[in-house]
C-alpha positions as a Markdown table, in Angstrom:
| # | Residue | x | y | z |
|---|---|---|---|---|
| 1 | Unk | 11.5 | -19.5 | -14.6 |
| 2 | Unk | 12.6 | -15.6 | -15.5 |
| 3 | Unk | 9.4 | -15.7 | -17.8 |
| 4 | Unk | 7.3 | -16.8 | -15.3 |
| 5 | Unk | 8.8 | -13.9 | -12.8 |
| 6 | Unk | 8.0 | -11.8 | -15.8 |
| 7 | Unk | 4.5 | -12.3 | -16.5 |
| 8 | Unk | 3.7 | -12.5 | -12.5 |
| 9 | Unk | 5.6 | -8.8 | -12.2 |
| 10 | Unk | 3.5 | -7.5 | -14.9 |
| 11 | Unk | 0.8 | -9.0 | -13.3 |
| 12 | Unk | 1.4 | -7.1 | -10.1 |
| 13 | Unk | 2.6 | -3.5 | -11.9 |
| 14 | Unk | -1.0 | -3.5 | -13.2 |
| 15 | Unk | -2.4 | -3.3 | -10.2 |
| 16 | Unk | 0.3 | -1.1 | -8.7 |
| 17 | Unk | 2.6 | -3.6 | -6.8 |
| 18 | Unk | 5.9 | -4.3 | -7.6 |
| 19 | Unk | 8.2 | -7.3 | -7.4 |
| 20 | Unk | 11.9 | -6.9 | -6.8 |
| 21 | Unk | 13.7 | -7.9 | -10.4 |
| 22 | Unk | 16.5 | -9.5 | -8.4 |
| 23 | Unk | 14.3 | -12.8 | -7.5 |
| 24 | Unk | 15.0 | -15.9 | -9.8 |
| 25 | Unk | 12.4 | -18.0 | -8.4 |
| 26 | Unk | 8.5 | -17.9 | -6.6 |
| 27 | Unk | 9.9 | -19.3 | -3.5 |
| 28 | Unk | 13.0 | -17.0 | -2.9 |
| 29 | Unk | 10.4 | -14.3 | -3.2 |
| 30 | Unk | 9.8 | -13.3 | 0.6 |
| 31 | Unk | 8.8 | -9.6 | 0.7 |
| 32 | Unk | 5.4 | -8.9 | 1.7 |
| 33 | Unk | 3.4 | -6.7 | -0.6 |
| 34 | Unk | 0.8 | -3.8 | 0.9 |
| 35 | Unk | -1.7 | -2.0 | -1.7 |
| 36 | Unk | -4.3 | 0.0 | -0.3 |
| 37 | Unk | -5.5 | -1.9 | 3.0 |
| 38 | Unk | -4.3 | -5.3 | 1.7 |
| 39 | Unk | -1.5 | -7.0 | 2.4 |
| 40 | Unk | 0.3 | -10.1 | 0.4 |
| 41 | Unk | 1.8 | -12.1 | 3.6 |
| 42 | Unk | 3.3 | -14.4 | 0.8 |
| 43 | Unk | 3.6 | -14.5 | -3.0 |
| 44 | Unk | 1.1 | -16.9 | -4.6 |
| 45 | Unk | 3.1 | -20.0 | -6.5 |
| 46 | Unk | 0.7 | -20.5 | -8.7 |
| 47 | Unk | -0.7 | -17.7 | -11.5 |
| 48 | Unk | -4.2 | -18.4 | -10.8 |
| 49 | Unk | -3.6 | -17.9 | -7.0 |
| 50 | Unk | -2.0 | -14.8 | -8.0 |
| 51 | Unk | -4.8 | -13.8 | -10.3 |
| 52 | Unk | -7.1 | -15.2 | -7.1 |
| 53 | Unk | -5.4 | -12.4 | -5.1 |
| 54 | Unk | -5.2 | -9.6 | -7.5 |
| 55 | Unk | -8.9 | -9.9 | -7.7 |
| 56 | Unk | -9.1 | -9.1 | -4.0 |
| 57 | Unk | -7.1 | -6.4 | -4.4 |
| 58 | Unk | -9.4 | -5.1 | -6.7 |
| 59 | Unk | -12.5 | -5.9 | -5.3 |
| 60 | Unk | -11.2 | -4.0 | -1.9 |
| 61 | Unk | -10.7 | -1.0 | -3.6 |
| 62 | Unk | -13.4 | 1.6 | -3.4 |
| 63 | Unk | -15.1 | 2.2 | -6.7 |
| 64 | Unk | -15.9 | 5.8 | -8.2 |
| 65 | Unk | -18.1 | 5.6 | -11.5 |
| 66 | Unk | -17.8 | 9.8 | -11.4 |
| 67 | Unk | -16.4 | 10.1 | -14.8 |
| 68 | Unk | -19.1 | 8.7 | -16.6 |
| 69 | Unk | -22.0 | 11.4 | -17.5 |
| 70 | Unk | -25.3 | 12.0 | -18.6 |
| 71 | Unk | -26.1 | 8.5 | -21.0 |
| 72 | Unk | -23.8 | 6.6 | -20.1 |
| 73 | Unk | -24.0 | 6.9 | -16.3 |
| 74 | Unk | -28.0 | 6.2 | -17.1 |
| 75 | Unk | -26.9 | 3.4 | -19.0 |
| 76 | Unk | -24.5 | 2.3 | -15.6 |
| 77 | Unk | -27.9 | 2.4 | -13.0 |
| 78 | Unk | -30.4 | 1.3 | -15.2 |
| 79 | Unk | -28.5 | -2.1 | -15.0 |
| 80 | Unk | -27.6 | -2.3 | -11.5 |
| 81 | Unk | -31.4 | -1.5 | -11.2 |
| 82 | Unk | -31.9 | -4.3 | -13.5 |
| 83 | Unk | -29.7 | -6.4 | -10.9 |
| 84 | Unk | -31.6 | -5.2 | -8.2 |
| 85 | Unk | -28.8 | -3.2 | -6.8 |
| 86 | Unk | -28.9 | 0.5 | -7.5 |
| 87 | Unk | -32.4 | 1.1 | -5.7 |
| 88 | Unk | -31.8 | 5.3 | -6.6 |
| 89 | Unk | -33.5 | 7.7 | -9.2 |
| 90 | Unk | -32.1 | 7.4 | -13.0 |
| 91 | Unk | -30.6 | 10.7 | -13.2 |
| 92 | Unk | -27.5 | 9.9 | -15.2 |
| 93 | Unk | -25.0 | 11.4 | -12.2 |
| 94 | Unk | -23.0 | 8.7 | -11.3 |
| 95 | Unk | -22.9 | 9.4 | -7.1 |
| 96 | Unk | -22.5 | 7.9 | -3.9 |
| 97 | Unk | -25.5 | 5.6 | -4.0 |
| 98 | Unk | -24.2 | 4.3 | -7.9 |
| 99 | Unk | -21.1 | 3.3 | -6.7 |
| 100 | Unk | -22.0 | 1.7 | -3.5 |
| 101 | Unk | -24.6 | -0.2 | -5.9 |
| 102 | Unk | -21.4 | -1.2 | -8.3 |
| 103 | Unk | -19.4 | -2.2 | -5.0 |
| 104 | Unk | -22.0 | -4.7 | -3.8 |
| 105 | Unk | -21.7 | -6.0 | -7.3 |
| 106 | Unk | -18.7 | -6.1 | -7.2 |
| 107 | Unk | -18.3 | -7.9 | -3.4 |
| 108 | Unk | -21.0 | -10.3 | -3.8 |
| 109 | Unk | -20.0 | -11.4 | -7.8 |
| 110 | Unk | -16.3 | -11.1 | -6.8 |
| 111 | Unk | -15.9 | -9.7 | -10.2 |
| 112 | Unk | -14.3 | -6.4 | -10.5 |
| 113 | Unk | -15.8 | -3.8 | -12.7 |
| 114 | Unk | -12.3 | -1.8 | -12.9 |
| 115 | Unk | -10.7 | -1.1 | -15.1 |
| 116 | Unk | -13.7 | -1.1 | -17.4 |
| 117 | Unk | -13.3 | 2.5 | -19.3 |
| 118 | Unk | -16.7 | 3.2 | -20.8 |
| 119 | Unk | -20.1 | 2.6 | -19.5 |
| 120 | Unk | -20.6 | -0.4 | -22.3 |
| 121 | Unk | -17.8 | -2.4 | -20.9 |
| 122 | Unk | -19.3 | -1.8 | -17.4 |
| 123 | Unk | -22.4 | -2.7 | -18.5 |
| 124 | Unk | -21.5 | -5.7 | -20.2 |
| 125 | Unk | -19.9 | -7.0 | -17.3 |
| 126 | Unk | -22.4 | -6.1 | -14.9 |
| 127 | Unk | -24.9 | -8.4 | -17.5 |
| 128 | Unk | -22.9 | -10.8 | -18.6 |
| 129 | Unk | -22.7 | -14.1 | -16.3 |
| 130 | Unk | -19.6 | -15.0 | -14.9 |
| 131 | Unk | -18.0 | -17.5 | -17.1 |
| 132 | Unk | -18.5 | -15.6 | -20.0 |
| 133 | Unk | -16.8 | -12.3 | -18.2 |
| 134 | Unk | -13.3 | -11.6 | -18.5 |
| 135 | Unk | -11.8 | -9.6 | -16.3 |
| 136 | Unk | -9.5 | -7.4 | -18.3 |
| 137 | Unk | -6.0 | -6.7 | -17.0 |
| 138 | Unk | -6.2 | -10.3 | -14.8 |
């Protein structure tokens, strides 16, 4: 059971939660967890339900594609045109419109394009179908 309580704190570190080390099983586990606007009324018992939540987590949060330039922000909403969701000029600054195009993605897919680092992984993922994305850090 300690590995298991391992793997699910790790789980919940990488997405900035935290689990109190103290707990030896799921179901002594009572603390609710709040990150960002959402709050865990209960832990998961299961790691896909935890991996279920996570996700929500993720997908909540508000998405800012600023740090990729020029090319590779180009390369970002040229896809999400391709998708039929960035409906903005290809100017290669990654804006307000560009992220609220990767949100909707992101909401209606229920994938989460974070923590892609580079505009190939984004673009991959925004491309790829579903059950051949993985969701890296999940």
């Amino acid at each position: 059971m300690q590995k298991t309580l391992e793997r699910i704190e790790t789980r919940f570190d990488s997405a900035g939660a935290t689990l109190s080390r103290n707990q030896t099983t799921l179901e002594a586990i009572e603390t609710p967890l709040t990150r960002g606007e959402v709050t865990l009324s209960e832990i998961p018992k299961t790691l896909e339900a935890i991996d279920g939540r996570l996700l929500d987590m993720r997908i909540a949060q508000p998405i800012n594609l600023s740090y990729l330039k020029g090319a590779d922000c180009r390369r970002v909403q040229e896809a999400l045109r391709e998708l039929g969701r960035y409906k903005g000029r290809i100017h290669g600054i990654c804006d307000g419109a560009t992220n609220a195009a990767a949100r909707e993605w992101q909401m209606q897919e229920r994938r989460a394009i974070a923590p892609a680092r580079s505009a190939e992984d984004i673009e991959r993922m925004l491309l790829t179908p579903p059950d051949k994305t993985v969701n890296a850090g999940l």
